[in-house]
C-alpha positions as CSV (number, residue, x, y, z in Angstrom):
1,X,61.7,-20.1,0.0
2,X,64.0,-22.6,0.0
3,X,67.9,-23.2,1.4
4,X,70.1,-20.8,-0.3
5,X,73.6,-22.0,-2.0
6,X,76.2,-22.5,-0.9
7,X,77.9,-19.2,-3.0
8,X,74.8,-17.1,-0.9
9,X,76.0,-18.5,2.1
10,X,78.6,-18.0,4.7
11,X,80.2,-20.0,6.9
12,X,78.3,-19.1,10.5
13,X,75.0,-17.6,8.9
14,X,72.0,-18.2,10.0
15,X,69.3,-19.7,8.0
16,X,66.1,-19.1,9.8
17,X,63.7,-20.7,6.9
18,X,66.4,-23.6,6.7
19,X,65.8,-25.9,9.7
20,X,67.7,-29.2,9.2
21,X,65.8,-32.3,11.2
22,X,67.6,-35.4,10.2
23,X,70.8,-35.8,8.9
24,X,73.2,-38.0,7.9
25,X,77.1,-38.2,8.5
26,X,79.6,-39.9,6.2
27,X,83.3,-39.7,7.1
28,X,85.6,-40.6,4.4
29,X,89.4,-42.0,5.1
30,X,89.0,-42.4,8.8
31,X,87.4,-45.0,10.3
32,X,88.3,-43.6,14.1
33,X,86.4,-40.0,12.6
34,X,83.6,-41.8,11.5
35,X,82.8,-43.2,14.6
36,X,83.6,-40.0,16.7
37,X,82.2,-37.6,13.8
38,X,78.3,-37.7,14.4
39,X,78.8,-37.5,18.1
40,X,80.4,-34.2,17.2
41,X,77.6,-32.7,15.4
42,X,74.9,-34.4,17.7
43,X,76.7,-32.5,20.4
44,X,76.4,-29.0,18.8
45,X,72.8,-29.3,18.1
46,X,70.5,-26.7,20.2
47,X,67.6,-29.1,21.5
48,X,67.1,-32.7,21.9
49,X,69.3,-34.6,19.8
50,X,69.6,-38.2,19.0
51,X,72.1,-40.0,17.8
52,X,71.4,-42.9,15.4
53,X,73.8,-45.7,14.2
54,X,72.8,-46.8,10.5
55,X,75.6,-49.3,10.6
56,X,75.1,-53.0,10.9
57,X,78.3,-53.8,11.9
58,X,78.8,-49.9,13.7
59,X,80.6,-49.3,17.8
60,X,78.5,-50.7,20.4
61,X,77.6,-47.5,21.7
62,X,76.3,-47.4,24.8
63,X,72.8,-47.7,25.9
64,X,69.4,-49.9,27.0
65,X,68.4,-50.4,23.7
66,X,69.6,-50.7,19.9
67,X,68.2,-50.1,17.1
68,X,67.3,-53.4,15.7
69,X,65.0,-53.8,18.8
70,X,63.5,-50.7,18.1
71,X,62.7,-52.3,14.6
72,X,61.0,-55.3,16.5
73,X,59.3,-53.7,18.5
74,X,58.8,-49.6,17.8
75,X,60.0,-47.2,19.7
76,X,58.4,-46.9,23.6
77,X,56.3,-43.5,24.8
78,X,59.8,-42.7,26.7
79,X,61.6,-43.4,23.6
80,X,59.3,-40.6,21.8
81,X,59.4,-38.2,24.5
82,X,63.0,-36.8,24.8
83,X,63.9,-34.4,27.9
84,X,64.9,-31.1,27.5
85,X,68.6,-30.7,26.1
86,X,69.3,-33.9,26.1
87,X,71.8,-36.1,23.8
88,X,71.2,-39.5,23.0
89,X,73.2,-42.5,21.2
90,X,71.3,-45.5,19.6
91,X,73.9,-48.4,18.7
92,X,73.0,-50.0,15.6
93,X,72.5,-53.7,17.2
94,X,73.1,-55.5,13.6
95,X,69.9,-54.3,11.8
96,X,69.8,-53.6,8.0
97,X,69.4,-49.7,7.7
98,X,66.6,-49.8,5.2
99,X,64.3,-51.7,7.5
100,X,65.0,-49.0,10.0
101,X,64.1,-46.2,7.9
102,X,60.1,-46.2,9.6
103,X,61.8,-46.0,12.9
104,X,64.5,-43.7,12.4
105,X,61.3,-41.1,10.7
106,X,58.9,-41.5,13.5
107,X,61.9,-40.8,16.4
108,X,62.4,-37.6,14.2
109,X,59.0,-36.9,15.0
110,X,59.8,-36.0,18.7
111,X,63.2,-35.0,18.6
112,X,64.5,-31.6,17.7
113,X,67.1,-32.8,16.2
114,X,68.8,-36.5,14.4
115,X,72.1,-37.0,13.9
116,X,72.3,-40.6,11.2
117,X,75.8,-42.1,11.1
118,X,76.0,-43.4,7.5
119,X,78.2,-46.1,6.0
120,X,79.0,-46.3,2.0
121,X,76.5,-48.7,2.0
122,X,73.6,-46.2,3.6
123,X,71.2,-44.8,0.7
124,X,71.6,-41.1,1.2
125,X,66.9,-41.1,2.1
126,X,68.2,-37.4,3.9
127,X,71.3,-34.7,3.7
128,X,74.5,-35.6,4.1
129,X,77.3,-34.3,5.4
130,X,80.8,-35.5,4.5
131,X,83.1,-35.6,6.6
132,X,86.8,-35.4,5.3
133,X,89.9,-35.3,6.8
134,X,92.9,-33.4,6.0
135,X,95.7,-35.7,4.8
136,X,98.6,-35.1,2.8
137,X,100.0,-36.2,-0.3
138,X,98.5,-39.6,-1.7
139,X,95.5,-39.6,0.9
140,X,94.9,-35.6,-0.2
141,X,91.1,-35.9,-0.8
142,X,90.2,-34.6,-4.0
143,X,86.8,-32.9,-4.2
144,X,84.9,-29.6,-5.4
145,X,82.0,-30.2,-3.3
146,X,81.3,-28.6,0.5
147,X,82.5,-31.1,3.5
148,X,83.3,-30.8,7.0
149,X,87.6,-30.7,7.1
150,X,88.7,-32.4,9.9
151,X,92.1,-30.4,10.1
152,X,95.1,-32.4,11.0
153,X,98.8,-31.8,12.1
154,X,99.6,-32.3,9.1
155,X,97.0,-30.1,7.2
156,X,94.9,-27.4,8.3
157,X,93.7,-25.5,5.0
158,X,90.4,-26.6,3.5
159,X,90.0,-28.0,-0.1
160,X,86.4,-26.5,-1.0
161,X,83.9,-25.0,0.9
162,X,83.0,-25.8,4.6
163,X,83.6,-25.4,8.0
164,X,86.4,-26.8,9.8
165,X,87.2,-28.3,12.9
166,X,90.0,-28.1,14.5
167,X,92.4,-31.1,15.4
168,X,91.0,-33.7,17.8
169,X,93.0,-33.5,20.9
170,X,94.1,-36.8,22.9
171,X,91.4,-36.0,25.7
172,X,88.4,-35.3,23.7
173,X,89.4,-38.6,21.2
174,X,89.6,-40.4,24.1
175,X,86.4,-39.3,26.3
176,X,84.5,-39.9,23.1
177,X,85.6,-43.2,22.4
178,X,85.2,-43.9,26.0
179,X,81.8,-42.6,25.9
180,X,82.4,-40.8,29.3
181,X,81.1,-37.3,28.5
182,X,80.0,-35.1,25.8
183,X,82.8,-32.9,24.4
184,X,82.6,-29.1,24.9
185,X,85.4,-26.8,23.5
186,X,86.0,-25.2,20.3
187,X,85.8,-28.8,18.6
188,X,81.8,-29.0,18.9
189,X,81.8,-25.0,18.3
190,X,83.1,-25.9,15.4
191,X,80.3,-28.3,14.4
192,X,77.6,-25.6,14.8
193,X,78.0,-23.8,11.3
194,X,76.7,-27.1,10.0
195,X,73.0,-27.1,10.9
196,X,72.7,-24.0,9.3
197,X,74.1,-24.6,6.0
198,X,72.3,-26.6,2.9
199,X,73.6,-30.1,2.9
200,X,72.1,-32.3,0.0
């Protein structure tokens, strides 16, 4: 049996034959979002999770080692051998995202879960989830399709079907640009309806 639709589907249930490995995030309008985004849903993840940076030109995220080095060289036993719980970034380091592809399949192999921050650029090889925010006016997206709404002080009501978050407060923003912690609160709580819903 395969993932149900989205009109059998409700925000917040389960899908127990629907287990999503990677993924990919795509934030549309927001260039701060898209950056902050797959931390987000990498945070709300049950498991091991590991955050990936498709994005030649992406954040220098912190860490030991990028991506692109991972293409040189693979991925060490450490690399492939997560610890319990944990959350992990991988900055891009300037590598092209289709000759990471190999890399980005066999670290999916050990984790429980990948998070793959996607560009317009990024072939969509897994599901995506878009990322929208709710402006007003011109900037009002117009879509029929499910997304993540990123409510705003401006806008708070959805424009199609999807879960949304509520608005990123000053403190979260700026631990997660700072990269000092993981955020906890109802802003990741509301990133968990997402791994059980059928992204294409």
């Amino acid at each position: 049996m395969g993932p149900a639709s989205w009109q059998e589907v409700s925000i917040g249930q389960a899908l127990p034959y629907f287990r999503l490995v990677i993924v990919g995030v795509r934030t549309e309008l927001d260039s701060v979002l898209s950056v902050v985004a797959p931390l987000g849903l990498a945070a709300a993840a049950s498991g091991p999770t590991l955050m990936i940076d498709l994005d030649p030109v992406g954040p220098a995220y912190p860490g030991l080692r990028s991506l692109a080095e991972m293409v040189e060289t693979g991925p060490t036993r450490a690399e492939m051998s997560p610890s319990s719980g944990k959350l992990a970034v991988l900055r891009n380091g300037g590598v092209d995202p289709n000759e990471a592809v190999d890399v980005v399949e066999a670290l999916a192999a050990s984790w429980t879960h990948v998070v793959v921050r996607m560009t317009g650029v990024v072939p969509p090889l897994w599901p995506v989830v878009p990322v929208v925010p709710l402006f007003p006016g011109i900037l009002a997206p117009v879509r029929g399709r499910a997304a993540v709404w990123q409510a705003t002080t401006l806008l708070d009501e959805p424009l199609g079907p999807g879960p949304v978050l509520p608005p990123l407060t000053r403190s979260i923003l700026n631990g997660l640009l700072r990269m000092q912690s993981m955020p906890a609160g109802r802003w990741v709580a509301a990133w968990r309806p997402v791994w059980d819903l059928p992204w294409e």
